[in-house]
N, C-alpha and C positions, 0 to 999 in steps of 0.2 A: 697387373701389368705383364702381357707377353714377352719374354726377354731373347730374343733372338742371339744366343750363344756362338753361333759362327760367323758373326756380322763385325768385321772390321779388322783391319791390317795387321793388326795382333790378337785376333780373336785363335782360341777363349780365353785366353790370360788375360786381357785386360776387358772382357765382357765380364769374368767373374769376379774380377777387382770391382768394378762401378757396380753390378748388381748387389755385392756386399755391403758395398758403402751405402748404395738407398735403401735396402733393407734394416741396416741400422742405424740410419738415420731416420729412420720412418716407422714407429711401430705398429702403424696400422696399414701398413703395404702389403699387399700379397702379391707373390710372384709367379709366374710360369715359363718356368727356364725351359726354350727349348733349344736341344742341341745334343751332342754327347753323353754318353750317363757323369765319364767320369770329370766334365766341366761341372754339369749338376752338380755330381759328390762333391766337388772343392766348395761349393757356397755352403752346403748343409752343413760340411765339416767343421766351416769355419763359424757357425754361429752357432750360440746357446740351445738345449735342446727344444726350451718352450718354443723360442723364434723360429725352428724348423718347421713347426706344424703352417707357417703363413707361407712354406714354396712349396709347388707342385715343377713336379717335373715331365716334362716330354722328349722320351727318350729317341734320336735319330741324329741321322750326319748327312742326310739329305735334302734338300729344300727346304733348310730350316724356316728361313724367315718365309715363306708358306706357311709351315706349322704355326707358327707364333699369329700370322694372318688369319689362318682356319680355326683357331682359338678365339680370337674376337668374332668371329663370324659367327660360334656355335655358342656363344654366352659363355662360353669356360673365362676368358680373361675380358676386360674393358678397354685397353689400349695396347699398340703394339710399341714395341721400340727395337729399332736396330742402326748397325752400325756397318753394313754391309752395302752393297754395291745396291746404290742408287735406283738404276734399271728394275733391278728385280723385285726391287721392295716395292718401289710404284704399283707394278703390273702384280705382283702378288698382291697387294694390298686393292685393286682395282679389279681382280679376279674374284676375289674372298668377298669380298666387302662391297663390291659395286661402285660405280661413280655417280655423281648427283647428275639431274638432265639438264643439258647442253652443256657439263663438262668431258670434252672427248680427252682433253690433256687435264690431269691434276697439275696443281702448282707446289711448291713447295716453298713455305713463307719461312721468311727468318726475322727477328727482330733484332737492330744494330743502335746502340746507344747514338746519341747525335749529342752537338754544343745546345741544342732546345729541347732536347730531352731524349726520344725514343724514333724511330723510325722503323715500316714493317718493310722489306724490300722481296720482289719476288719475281719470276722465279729464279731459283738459286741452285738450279742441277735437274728439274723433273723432266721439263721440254726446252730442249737446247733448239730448235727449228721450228718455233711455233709461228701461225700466221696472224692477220689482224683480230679474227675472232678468235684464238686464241690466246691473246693481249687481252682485248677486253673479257674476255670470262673472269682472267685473272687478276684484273680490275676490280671487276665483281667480288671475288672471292678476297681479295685485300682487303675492300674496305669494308665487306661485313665481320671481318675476322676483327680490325683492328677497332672496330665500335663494339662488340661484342667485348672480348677482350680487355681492351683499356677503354672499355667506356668513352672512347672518341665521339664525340655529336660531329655531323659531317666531315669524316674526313676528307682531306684536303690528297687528290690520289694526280700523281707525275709520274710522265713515261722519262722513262732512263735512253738521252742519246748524248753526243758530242757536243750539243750547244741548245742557248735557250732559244734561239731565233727560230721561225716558221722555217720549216724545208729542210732544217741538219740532221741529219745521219741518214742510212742507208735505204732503198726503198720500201722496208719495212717501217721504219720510224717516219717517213717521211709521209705512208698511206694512214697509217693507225690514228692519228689525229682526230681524222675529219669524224670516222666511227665513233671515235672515245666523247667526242663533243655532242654525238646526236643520237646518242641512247643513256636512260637515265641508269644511276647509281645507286647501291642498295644505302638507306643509311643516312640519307639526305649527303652522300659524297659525292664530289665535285669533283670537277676535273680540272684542274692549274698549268696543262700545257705541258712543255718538253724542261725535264730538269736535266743536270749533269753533276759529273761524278763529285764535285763538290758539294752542290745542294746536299750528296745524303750523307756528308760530314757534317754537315750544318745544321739541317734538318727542321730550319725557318722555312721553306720552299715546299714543302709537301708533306702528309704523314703516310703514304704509300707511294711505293716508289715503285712502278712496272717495267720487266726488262725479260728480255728470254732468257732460259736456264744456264746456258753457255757465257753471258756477259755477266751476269747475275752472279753465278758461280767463282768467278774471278773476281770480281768485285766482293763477296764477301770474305773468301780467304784472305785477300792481300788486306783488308781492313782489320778484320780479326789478329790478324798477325801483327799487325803496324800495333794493335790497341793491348794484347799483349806485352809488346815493350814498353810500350811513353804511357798507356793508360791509357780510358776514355776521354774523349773531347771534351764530357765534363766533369771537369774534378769532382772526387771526393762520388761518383755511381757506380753502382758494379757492376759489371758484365753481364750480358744475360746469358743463358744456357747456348753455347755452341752446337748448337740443334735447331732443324725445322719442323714444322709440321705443314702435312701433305693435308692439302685443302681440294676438296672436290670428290670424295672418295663414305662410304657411308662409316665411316668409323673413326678413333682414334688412330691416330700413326705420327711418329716421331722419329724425324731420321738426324742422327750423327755423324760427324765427320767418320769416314775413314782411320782414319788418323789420331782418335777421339781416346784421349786418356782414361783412366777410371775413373776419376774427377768428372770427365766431361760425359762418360756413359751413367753415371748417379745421377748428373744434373740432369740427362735428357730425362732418367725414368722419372723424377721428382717433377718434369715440365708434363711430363704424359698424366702423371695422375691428379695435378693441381687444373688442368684439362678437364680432365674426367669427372673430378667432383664439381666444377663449375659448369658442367656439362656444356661445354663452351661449344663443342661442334653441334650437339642436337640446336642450340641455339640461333647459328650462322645459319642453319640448314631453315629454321623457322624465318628465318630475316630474310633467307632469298626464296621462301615457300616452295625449298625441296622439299617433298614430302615423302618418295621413292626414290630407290636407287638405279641405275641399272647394270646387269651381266654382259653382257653381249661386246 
């Protein structure tokens, strides 16, 4: 796993708190910390010496999270993970690694517990100003993630506006409909019409939930936070990792909050390499017969 060491609001203090913790929680993790030497030094120091030999480090204070992207591009690492500004991880990771064809915007999927079990909702920060065909890509890219993934047979895939009736919300939500109805779905997944912000507490109404990064984004913090204090909607499930993965893009990548404790930067590496060995994206990429990426 590439570990993007100056990625997130307390970065690298708390990128080398989570990297330590997945490294020992994991003894067949190998890391590639890239970032400062003497962040590097602090993980090495703090683990046993056999455990040292499974990090590599890359030593810079510049575009890190590039480095860590240029690491999965050239075979040194398998997945990236960072905890840094949104923006740049995208487009490094879409630089480095290429986008799938006909994805001009990556989405970033997050998974949010529901009262029916799981729901995938997207996107959640990549494309805040996306148009109709960039809805439906992400469409696309939901419901092959979420059958891949958790084995979903047709998912059931809802756009995110203000109401369920024909014609509510904005001209965007109001044009993306007719598109979403009259082109097919990777996955034998369907399309269920217009949900709202309740459905994806409920999570009876859809098992992909499509919105632009900007609505998307606010709807997962304010939930995450809500499920934080009173727990999830259904008793007695755990949280999933407070992380997404960037869907459209030729590689692994996993982005974390800003804000993202060491807790939550282990959970994402521990998401990125459970990923990896289920080779979940060469997967999705077979299910929507990308076979190339592209640079440009």
């Amino acid at each position: 796993m590439a570990v993007d060491l100056l990625g997130g609001d307390q970065a690298p203090a708390v990128v080398v708190d989570g990297a330590l913790r997945a490294a020992q929680a994991d003894p067949s993790l190998h890391l590639t910390l890239v970032g400062p030497a003497e962040a590097a030094d602090a993980v090495l120091a703090a683990l046993d010496p056999p455990d040292r030999q499974r990090i590599t480090t890359v030593v810079t204070t510049a575009e890190t999270v590039r480095g860590a992207a240029n690491a999965v591009a050239e075979g040194r690492a398998d997945a990236l993970v960072s905890a840094g500004d949104t923006g740049a991880t995208v487009l490094s990771a879409a630089r480095e690694l290429g986008r799938w064809p006909g994805v001009r915007r990556p989405a970033l999927a997050a998974v949010l517990p529901t009262a029916a079990g799981r729901l995938v909702l997207l996107d959640v920060g990549s494309s805040v100003d996306p148009d109709e065909a960039a809805l439906l890509a992400h469409a696309r890219l939901g419901s092959a993630y979420a059958s891949i993934v958790f084995d979903l047979k047709s998912p059931r895939v809802g756009l995110l506006t203000i109401g369920s009736e024909t014609g509510k919300g904005d001209r965007l939500r109001r044009s993306a409909p007719s598109l979403f109805a009259s082109r097919p779905l990777p996955a034998g997944a369907r399309y269920v019409g217009l949900v709202e912000g309740g459905d994806v507490v409920l999570g009876s109404a859809a098992d992909v939930v499509v919105t632009d990064g900007f609505t998307g984004n606010v709807l997962l913090k304010g939930l995450e936070t809500g499920y934080a204090l009173t727990g999830p909607p259904k008793p007695g499930t755990a949280l999933p990792p407070r992380a997404a993965v960037l869907l459209g893009v030729g590689g692994t990548v996993v982005v974390c909050h800003g804000a993202a404790t060491g807790s939550d930067l282990a959970a994402g590496i521990a998401y990125a390499a459970d990923l990896h060995r289920r080779a979940s994206v060469a997967a999705i990429a077979d299910l929507l017969r990308y076979s190339e990426v592209s640079h440009d």
